[in-house]
N, C-alpha and C positions, 0 to 999 in steps of 0.2 A: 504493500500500500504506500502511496506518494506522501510524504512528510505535508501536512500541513502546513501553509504560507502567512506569514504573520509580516506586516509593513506597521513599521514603527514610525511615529511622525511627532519629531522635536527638535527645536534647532539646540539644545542642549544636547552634545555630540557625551558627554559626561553619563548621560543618561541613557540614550541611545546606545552605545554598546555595554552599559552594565545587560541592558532589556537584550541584547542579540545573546551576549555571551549565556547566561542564564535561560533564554529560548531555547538557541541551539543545541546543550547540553541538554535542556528535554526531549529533542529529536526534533526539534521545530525549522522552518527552512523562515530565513530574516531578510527583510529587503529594509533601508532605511532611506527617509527624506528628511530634511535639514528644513524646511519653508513648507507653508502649503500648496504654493503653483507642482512644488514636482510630486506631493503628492497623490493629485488629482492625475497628473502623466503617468504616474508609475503603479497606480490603480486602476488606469487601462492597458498597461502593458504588462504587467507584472500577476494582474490577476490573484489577489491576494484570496486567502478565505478569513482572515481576520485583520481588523485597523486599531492600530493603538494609535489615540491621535491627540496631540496636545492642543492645547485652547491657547493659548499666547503667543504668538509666532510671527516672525516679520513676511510679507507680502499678500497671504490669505493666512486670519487667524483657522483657529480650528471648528469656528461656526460656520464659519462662510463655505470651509472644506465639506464640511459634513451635508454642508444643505446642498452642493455641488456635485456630490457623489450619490446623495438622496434620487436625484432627477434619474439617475438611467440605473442602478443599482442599489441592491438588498443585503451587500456585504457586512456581515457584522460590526460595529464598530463600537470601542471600549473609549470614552474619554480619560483623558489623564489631564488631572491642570492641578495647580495650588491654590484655585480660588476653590472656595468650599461653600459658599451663598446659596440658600434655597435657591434664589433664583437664578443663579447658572444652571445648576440639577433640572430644573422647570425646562429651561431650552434647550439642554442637550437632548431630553426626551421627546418637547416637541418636535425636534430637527432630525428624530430617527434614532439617538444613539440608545443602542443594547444598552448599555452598563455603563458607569461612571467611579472613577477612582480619585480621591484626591490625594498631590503630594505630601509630604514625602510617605511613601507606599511599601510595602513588603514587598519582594520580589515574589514571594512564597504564596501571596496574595493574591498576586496579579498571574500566577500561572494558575491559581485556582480559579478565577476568573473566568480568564480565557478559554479554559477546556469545558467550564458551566457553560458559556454564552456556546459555545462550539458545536458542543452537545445539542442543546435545544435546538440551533441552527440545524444540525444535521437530522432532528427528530421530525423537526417544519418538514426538511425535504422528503421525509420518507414518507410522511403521511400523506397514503392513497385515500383516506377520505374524500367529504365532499366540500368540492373546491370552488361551488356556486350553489347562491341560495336565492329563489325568487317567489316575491309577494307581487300583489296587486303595483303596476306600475315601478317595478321595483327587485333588480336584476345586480346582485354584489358577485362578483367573479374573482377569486381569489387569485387564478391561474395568469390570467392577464393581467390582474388590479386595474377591473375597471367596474364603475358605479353605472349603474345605466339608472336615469331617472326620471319613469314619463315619457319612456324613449329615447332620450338624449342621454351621451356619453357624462358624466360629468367628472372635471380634472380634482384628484383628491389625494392629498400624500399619502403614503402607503400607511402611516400608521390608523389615519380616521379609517382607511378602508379594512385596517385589521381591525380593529373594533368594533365598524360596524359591523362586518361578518362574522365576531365572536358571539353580541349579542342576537345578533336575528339566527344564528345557528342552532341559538341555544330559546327560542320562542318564550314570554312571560316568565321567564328564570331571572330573579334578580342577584345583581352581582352589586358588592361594596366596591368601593374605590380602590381600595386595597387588593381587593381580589385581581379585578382589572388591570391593572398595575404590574401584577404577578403574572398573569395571562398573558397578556397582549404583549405589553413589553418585555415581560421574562424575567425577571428578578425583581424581589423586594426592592421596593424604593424608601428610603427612613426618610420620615418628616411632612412637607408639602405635600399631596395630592392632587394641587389646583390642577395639574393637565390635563388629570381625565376632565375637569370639568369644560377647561379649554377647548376638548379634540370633542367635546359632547354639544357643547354650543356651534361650533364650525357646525357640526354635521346636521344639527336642528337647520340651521341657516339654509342646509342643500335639500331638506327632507321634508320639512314643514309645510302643513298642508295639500300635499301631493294625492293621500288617499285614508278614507275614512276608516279604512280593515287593520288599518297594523299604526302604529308611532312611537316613537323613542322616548318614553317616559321617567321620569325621574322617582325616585320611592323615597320621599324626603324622611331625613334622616337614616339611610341603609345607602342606597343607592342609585343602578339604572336598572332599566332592562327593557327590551323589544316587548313591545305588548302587539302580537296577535288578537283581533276580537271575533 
């Protein structure tokens, strides 16, 4: 079996080959960027299956990267920064990142990490379930991530699309925040919860009022969940 690809991204070159030497010695194959423009080059040529990618960086930070790689790819990707603010954690999640580390980090941590986020990535791909689900007017495709609504395509980052296809999957089942958080993004997140409420308003905004059979409802105090009527 092919070694795993792991692209590390930090212009701390210090840190950068602590993360290759301690990769490689798990059998892991290391590709590194120093900026985030070569980033984003060496994520289409390099083909990674995991991104370690720092947040502070001269010419694209590691937001701009993330949301950059977001548009045409589902690659895993792990934040690494020394900002530690709810609300960084808040936008790396909405911009797509798996998981979030702050500095300074265990090494020992961060290879637990990576093989947690890797795993579940690799449990996504096996899973022969069902990979579209349709209501009234109302057509979620997991296979393509595309939202069809009333006909029409509509553009939706891939994480509203995974959520809204966790809950209409799972019809009238109410999920906490927490739970969702766990699910869709895949790892316990500690503290703030506001993004599901975030990615729950966006998707009101695309869904609202479309059809009187089903709506994304809110169970105040617990949580959401797809109501079928």
């Amino acid at each position: 079996m092919d070694n795993k690809k792991i692209l590390i991204v930090d212009d701390d070159s210090n840190i950068c080959e602590l993360l290759r030497m301690y990769l490689e010695k798990d059998g892991f194959d290391t590709m590194i960027a120093p900026d985030g423009e070569k980033a984003i080059e060496l994520n289409s040529r390099y083909n990674p299956d995991l991104i370690l990618l720092d947040i502070m960086m001269p010419r694209l930070d590691g937001w701009q990267v993330c949301r950059e790689i977001r548009k045409t790819s589902e690659v895993p990707i792990i934040m690494l920064t020394a900002k530690g603010e709810v609300f960084d954690k808040i936008l790396g999640l909405e911009l797509g990142a798996d998981d979030y580390i702050s500095k300074p980090f265990d090494t020992k941590e961060v290879l637990a990490r990576i093989k947690a986020v890797l795993r579940r990535s690799n449990e996504k791909a096996k899973n022969n379930g069902i990979k579209e689900v349709r209501f009234d007017k109302l057509v979620i495709n997991l296979t393509n991530y595309e939202l069809i609504v009333d006909g029409k395509q509509i553009d939706t980052p891939p994480k509203e699309l995974e959520l809204i296809f966790h809950l209409a999957s799972n019809p009238n089942r109410v999920y906490t925040r927490d739970q969702l958080l766990d699910e869709v993004w895949g790892f316990d997140y500690y503290g703030d919860s506001r993004t599901v409420d975030v990615h729950v308003k966006r998707l009101r905004e695309k869904l609202e009022n479309i059809s009187d059979k089903w709506s994304l409802k809110t169970v105040w105090g617990v949580g959401y969940k797809f109501e079928v009527k």
